[in-house]
Structures are given as C-alpha cells and as structure tokens.
N, C-alpha and C positions, 0 to 999 in steps of 0.2 A: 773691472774689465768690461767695457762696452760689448755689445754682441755686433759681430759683421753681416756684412748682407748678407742674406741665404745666400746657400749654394745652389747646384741645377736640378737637384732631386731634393729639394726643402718644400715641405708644403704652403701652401699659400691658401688656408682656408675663404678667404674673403672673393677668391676666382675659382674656384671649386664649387660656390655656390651661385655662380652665372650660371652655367649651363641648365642646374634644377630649375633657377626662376624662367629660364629662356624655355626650357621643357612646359611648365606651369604657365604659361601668358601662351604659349602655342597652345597648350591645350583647351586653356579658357576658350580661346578666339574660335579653336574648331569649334567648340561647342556655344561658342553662341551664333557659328554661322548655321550651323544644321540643325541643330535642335528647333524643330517643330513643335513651338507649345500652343496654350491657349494664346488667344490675342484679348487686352482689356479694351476696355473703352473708359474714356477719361470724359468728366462733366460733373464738376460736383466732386458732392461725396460718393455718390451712388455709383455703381458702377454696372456692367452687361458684359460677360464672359458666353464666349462662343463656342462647342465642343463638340468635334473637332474642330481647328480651323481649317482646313482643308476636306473636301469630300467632295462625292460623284453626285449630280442631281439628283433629286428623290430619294435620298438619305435620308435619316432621322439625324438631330440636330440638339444638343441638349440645351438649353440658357440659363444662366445662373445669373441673378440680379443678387445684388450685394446693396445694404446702405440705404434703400429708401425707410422712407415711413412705413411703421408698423399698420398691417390690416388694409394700406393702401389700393386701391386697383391700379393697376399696371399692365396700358395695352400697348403690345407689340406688333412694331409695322417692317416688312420687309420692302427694300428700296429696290425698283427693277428698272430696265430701260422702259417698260411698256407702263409705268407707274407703280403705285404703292400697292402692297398684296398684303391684306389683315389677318395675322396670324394667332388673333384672339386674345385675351385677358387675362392675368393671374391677378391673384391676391398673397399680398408677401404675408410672409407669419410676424409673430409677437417681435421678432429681433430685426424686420425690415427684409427680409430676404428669400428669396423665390428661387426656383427649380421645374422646369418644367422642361416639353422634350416634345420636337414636333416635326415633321416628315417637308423638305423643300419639294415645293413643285417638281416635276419630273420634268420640263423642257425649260430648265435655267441654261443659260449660256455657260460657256466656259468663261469667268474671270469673276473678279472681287464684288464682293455684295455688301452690302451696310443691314443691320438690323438695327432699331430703334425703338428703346421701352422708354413712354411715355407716363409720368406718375400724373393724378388726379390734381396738382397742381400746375400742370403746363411743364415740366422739368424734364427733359429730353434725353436719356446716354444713349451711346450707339457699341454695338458692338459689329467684329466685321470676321468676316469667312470669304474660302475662294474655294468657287466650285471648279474643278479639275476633270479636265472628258478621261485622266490616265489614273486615277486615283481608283484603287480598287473596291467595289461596293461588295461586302462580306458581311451578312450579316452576322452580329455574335459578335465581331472582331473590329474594336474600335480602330482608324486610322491611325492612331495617335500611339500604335505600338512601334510602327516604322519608326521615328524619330529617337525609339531609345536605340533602337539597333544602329543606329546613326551616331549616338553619342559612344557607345560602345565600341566601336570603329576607331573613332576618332581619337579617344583614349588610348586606345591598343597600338595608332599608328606613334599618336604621341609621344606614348611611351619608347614604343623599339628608336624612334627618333633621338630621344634623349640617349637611351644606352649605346647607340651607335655612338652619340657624341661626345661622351664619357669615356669610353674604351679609343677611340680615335687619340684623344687629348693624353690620354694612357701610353699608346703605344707604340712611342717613340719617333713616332711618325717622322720625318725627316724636316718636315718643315718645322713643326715643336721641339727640333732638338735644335736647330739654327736659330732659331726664334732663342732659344735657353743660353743659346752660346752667346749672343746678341747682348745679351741682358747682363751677364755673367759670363766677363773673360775669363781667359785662367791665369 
C-alpha cells in the first residue's frame, strides 16, 4: 500500500526548518551589521590591528602587529590631513609580533585615520580607526564593550523574531489554514 499525500495537520519537517534557517541568516546579518570589532589591515603576511576602532581624540589606542620578522624594528606613522605624525618604534619578539599602546593627539578631527607599521625592509601594513566627537572617553572602560551590548540586542530581537514566526505558522492563522485547504482538498 503506497502512502497518500499528507493530510492538513501532517508534518512537514523540511518547512519547519525554514523559519530556524531564516531566524539564523537574520541573526548572522544583525550581527555582522553592528558588531563593532577590530578592523585588520591586509599587506602581506603581516598584518596591524587597531583597538578600539572607534574612539574620542586623545584616547589611548592599543596596536597589535602580527607576522613580521622576528626582533625587527617596526615604526609606526599616523596619516593626518596636516601630514604624517611619528608615533615611534617597536621591536617585535622572537615570533614577529608586537603590542604596544599609545595616546592619539588630542585635536584629531572627527573621521577615519590610517596607521601604518613600516618593517626595516621597506614593507608597509596599515591599520585604520575612526575618531568619533560622540564616542564616550571613559577611562578603565574600553569602547569595544558597547558593540557586545549590540550583539546581545540583536540576538534577543532575533530570537523573539523567530518565535513570533513559529507560533504564527502554529496558530492556525487564517491565512495558513486557506493556504492548507489550497494544498489539500477534502
């Protein structure tokens, strides 16, 4: 005996799990709109992370170089409208990699900046940040806690999203029951 179409209250697991994926790809997207993270710099292997990337002028500013040469010098040049501002030299450790942390001028303009570590071969990455006049200066309290409170939102709206659209599909709603009649006469 062959089996017949489902009837109007058969499940259908393979549209059951539209709405989770549609929930999951909505929540990705908030979260990659709002999530304020580091920003990289690409050049090479080496690379220059910026931390925060957002702040208020006269911040401290952390930089993380990844990938160069071991024991190198590595000087960092900040790019302004009025020209280049030298923000002094590290030396990376045994594994090519540096960490240091240093205070932006106090009369940056409000908009995007470029920083650029310079290795003892001529070999250039940039990393980049945007100074913000609304961005709160706290000291203690890195920027970069706002953007989880952001993803945390987003997740939360996500989610009531999805279970709105789950119990909707659920609840016999008038149009998913014409849509069911539609599908399956009697």
């Amino acid at each position: 005996m062959e089996p017949g179409p489902p009837g109007p209250g058969a499940a259908r697991p393979a549209r059951r799990a539209a709405p989770v994926l549609i929930v999951a790809l909505f929540s990705g997207l908030l979260s990659a709109l709002f999530i304020d993270g580091p920003v990289s710099a690409h050049g090479g292997d080496a690379g220059l992370e910026i931390l925060p990337s957002r702040v208020a002028a006269g911040d401290p500013v952390r930089l993380v170089g990844d990938d160069f040469e071991a024991g190198d010098r590595v000087r960092l040049t900040l790019l302004t409208a009025d020209g280049d501002v030298a923000l002094g030299e590290v030396v990376t450790d045994p594994d090519g990699h540096f960490t240091t942390e240093i205070v932006l001028p106090a009369d940056l303009d409000a908009r995007p900046y470029e920083v650029r570590a310079t290795d003892s071969f001529g070999d250039t990455v940039a990393g980049y940040f945007t100074v913000d006049r609304t961005t709160p200066s706290t000291p203690g309290l890195p920027v970069s806690v706002v953007p989880g409170l952001q993803a945390i939102a987003a997740a939360g709206v996500a989610a009531v999203a999805g279970l709105w659209l789950l119990r909707w599909r659920r609840s016999g709603h008038p149009a998913n029951t014409k849509r069911a009649e539609r599908r399956f006469p009697s």
